[in-house]
Legacy VTK file of the C-alpha trace (Angstrom):
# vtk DataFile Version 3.0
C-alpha trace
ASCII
DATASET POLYDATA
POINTS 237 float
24.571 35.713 -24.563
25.136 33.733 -27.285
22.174 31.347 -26.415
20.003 34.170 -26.452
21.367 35.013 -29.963
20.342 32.243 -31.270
16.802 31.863 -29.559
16.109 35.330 -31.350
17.336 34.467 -34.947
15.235 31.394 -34.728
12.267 33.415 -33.441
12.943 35.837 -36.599
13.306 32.509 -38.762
9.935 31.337 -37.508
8.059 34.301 -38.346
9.983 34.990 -41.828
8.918 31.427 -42.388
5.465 32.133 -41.548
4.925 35.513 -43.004
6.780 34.400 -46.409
4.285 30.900 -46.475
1.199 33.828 -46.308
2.198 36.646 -49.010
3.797 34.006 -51.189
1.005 31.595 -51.341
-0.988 32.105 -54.805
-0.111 35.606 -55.136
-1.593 36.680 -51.714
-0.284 40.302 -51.365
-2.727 41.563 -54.281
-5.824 40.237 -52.952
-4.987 41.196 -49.555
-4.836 44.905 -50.083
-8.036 44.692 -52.113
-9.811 42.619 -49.235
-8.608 45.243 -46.771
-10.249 47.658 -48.846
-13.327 46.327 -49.145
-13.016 45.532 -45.469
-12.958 48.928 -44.834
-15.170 49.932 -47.187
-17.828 47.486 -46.070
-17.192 48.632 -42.500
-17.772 51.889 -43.262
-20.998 51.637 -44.930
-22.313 49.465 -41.903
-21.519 51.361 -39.557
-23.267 54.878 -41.317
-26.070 52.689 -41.928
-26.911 52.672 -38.082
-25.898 48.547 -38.245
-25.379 47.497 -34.605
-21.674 47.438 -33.886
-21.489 44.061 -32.564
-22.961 42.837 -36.619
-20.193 45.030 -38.010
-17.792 43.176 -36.001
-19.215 39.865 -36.978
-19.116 40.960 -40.562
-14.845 41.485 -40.212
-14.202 38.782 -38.696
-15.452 36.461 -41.072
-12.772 37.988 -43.735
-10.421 34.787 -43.692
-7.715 37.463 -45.597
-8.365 39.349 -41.950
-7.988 37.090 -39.429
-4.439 35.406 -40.844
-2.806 38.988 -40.790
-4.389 39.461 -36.762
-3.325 36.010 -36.079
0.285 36.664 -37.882
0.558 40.229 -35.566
-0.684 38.389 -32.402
1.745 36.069 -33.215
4.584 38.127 -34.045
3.482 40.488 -30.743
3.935 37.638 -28.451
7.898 36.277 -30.248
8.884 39.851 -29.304
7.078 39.767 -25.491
9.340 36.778 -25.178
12.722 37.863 -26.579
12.672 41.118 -24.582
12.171 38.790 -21.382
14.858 36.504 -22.569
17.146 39.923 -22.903
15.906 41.343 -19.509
16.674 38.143 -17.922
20.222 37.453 -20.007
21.633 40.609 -18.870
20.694 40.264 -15.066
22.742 36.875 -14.955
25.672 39.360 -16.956
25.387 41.858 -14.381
25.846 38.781 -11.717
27.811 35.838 -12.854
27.070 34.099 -9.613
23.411 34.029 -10.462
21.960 30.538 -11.258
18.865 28.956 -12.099
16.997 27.372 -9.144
17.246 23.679 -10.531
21.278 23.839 -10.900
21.491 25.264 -6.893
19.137 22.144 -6.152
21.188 19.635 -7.763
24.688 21.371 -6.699
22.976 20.774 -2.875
22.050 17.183 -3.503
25.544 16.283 -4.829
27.038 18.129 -1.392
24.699 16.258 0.784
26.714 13.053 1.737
24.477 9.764 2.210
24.998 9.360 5.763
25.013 4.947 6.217
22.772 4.067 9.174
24.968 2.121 12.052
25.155 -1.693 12.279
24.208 -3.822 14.767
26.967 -5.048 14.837
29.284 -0.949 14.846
26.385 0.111 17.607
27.828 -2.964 19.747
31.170 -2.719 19.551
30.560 1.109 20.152
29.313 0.281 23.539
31.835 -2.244 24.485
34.305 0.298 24.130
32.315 2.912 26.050
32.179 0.504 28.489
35.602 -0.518 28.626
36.996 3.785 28.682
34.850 4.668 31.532
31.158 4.082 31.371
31.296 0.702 33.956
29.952 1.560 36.735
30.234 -1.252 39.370
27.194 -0.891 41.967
24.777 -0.658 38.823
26.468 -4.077 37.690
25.663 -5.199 40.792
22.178 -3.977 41.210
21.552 -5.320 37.570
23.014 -8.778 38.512
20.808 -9.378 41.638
17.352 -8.826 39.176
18.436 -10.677 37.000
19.160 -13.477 38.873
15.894 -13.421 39.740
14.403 -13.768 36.628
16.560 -16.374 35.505
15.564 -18.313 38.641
12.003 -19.042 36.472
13.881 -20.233 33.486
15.416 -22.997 34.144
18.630 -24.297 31.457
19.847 -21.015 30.713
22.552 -19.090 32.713
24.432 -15.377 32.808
28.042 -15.978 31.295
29.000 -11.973 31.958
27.332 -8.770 32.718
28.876 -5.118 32.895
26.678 -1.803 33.575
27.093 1.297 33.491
24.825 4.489 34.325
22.796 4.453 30.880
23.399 0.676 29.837
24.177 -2.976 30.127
25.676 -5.897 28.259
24.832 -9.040 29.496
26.238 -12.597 28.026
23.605 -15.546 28.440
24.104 -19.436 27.413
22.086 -22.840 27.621
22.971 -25.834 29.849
22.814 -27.871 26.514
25.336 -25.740 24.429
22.701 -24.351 22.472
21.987 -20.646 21.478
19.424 -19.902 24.519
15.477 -18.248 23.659
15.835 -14.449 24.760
11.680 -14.514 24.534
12.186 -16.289 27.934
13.936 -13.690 29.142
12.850 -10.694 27.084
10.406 -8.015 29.229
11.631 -9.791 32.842
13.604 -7.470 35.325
16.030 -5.801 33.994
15.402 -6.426 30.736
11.941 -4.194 30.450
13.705 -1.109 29.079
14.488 -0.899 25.262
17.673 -3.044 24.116
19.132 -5.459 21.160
20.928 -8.998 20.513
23.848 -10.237 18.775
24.716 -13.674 18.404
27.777 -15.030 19.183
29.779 -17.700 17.190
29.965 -20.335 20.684
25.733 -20.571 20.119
25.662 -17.669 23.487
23.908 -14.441 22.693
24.936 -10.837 24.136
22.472 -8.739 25.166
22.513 -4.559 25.533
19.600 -2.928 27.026
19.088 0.599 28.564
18.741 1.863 32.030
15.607 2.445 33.362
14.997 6.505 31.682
17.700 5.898 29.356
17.202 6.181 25.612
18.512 3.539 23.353
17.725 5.993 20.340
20.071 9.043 21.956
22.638 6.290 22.142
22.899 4.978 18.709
23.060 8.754 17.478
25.726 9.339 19.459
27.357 6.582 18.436
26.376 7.395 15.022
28.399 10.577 15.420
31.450 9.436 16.803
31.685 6.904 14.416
31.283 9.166 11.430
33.900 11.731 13.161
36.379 8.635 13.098
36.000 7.341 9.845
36.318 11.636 9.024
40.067 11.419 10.657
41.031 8.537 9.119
LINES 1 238
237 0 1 2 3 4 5 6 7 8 9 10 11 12 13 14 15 16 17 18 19 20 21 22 23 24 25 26 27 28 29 30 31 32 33 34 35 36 37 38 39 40 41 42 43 44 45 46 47 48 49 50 51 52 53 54 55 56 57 58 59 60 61 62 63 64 65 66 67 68 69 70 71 72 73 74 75 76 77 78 79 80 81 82 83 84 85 86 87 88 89 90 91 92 93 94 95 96 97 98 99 100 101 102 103 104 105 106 107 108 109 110 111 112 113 114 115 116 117 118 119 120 121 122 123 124 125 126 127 128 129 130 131 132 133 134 135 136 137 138 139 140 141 142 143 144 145 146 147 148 149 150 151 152 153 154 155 156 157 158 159 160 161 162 163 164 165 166 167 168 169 170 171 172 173 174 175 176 177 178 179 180 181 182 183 184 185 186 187 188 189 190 191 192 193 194 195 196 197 198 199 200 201 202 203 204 205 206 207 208 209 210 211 212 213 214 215 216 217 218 219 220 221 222 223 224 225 226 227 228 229 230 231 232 233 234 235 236
């Protein structure tokens, strides 16, 4: 309320200003009343004359005395429009204190909303391993997984599978090189098994560990729930 105070007493400060710069300049208030006279006077005699009401109009509102005091009461009209919103609007937010502007709600949401950190490579791996290790290995789809890709590796020659583990929506498969170094997946990359979506990681010994999905499996459903359990940790920590 007393924001709105002071919005009015400067809106009453404006137009004091305004009205006092008008009367008070060269002794205004004198010729005023005498140009409003002769307005009307003028008028009058127009308009008996049978002069076309649209010449008499003309004929007023080129009175500059005239059109400052219409332009001072349009003025002054529109300060109290305003203030009698600001009041309306000042006493429904004192009739309910919970009431707040739109922008403050939209910032108070933004600074709830935590900034949820996208999953490594790296967390999304170690997820799995550990999925695999509490109960998703599922031997016979290690098996079946081994047997095609033994296959494949038969056409690239230097490169061998160090480990493999499956389960129902998965697999993690180790590969090295003959020559010790980090092996080219491309070789590998789009043979059976590996056609389904998937993801490297390098490992420090130059070998490179490999997770792909099961054939109608969705890598994307797995990294959110990973994503989720992660974030659930981290909450109960």
């Amino acid at each position: 309320m007393q924001t709105h105070t002071i919005i009015f007493i400067t809106a009453i400060a404006l137009v004091g200003t305004g009205a006092a710069s008008y009367f008070l300049r060269d002794d205004a208030l004198p010729r005023q009343a005498d140009a409003l006279k002769r307005s009307s006077s003028s008028t009058s005699s127009l308009i008996t004359d049978d002069t076309p009401l649209h010449d008499a109009r003309r004929d007023q509102s080129t009175n500059p005395e005239q059109q400052r005091v219409t332009l001072l009461s349009e003025k002054m009209a529109d300060l109290e429009a305003r203030l009698r919103h600001m009041e309306a609007t000042a006493s429904d937010q004192a009739k309910d204190p919970t009431m707040s502007q739109p922008d403050e709600l939209d910032m108070n949401n933004s600074a709830k909303k935590p900034k949820t950190k996208r999953l490594s490579e790296e967390d999304f791996g170690r997820w799995l391993d550990q999925a695999l290790d509490t109960g998703d290995f599922d031997r016979d789809a290690t098996q079946s997984a081994r047997e095609e890709i033994d296959k494949s590796l038969a056409a690239v020659p230097g490169m061998n599978l160090a480990d493999m583990q499956c389960g129902v929506r998965f697999c993690r498969a180790r590969f090295a090189s003959d020559n010790g170094k980090r092996p080219h997946m491309t070789q590998l990359i789009g043979a059976s098994p590996l056609m389904e979506s998937g993801f490297t990681l390098n490992e420090s010994d130059g070998s490179v560990r490999v997770y792909f999905t099961q054939p109608g499996q969705s890598l994307r459903e797995l990294r959110s729930e990973a994503q989720e359990s992660t974030l659930k940790e981290r909450r109960l920590q």
